[in-house]
C-alpha positions as CSV (number, residue, x, y, z in Angstrom):
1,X,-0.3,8.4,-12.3
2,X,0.8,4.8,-12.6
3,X,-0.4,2.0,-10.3
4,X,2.5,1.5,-8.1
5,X,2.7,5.0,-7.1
6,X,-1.2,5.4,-5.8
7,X,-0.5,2.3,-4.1
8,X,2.0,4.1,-2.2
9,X,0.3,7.2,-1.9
10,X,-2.3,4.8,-0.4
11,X,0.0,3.5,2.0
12,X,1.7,6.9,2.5
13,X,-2.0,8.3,3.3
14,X,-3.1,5.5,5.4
15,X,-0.2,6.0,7.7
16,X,-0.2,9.7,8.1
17,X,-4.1,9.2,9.1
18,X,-2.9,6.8,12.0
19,X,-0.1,8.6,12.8
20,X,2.3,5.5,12.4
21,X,5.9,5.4,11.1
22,X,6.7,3.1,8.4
23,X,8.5,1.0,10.9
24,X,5.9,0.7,13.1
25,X,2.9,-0.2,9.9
26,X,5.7,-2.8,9.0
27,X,5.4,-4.4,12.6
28,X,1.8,-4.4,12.8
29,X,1.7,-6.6,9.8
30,X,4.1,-9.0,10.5
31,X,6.4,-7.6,7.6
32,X,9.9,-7.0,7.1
33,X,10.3,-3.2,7.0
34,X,12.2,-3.7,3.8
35,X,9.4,-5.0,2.3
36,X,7.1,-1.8,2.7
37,X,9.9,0.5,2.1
38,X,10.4,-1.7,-1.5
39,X,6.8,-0.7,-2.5
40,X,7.1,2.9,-1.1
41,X,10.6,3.4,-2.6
42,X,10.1,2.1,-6.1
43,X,12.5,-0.6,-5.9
44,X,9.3,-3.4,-5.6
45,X,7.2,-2.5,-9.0
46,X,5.0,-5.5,-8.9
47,X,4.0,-5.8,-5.3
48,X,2.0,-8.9,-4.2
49,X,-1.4,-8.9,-3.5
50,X,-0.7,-11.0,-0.5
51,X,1.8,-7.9,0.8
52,X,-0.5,-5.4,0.2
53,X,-3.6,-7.8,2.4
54,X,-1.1,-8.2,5.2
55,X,-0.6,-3.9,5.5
56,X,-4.7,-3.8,4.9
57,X,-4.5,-6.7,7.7
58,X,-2.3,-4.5,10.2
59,X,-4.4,-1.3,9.9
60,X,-7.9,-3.9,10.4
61,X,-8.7,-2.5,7.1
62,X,-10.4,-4.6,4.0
63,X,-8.8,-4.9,0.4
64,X,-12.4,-3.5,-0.7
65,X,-11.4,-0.1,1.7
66,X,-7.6,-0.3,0.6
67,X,-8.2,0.0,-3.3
68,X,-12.1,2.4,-3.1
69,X,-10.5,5.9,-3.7
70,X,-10.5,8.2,-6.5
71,X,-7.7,7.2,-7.5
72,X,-7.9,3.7,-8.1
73,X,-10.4,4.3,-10.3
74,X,-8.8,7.0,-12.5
75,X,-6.3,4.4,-13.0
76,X,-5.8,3.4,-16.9
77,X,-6.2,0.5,-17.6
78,X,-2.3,-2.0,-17.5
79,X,-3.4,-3.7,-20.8
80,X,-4.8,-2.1,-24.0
């Protein structure tokens, strides 16, 4: 799996454990919707760390709690 796509799975996973619509993740941090459904669509494949703090922001959540799963760390490394 590459990065962008755990970091949707991520934010895929974090909604269905709140029970929250995209729409509604988007409002709670004070994002365009377009912007999350970029990163969960594929069409954002760099996403900004500042994006990705605002969702971890909305759902009172730290980067630390965003990015500690499994799958994170099975991620290859970018550079080689």
């Amino acid at each position: 799996m590459d990065t962008i796509t755990v970091i949707k799975n991520r934010i895929l996973q974090l909604c269905a454990e709140r029970n929250i619509s995209i729409n509604k993740l988007a409002t709670m941090c004070a994002l365009p919707p377009s912007s999350v459904k970029n990163i969960l669509y594929g069409r954002s494949t760099d996403p900004k760390i500042l994006t990705i703090k605002k969702i971890c922001d909305g759902l009172d959540i730290t980067l630390a709690e965003f990015f500690s799963t499994p799958e994170f760390d099975a991620l290859e490394q970018e550079i080689k």
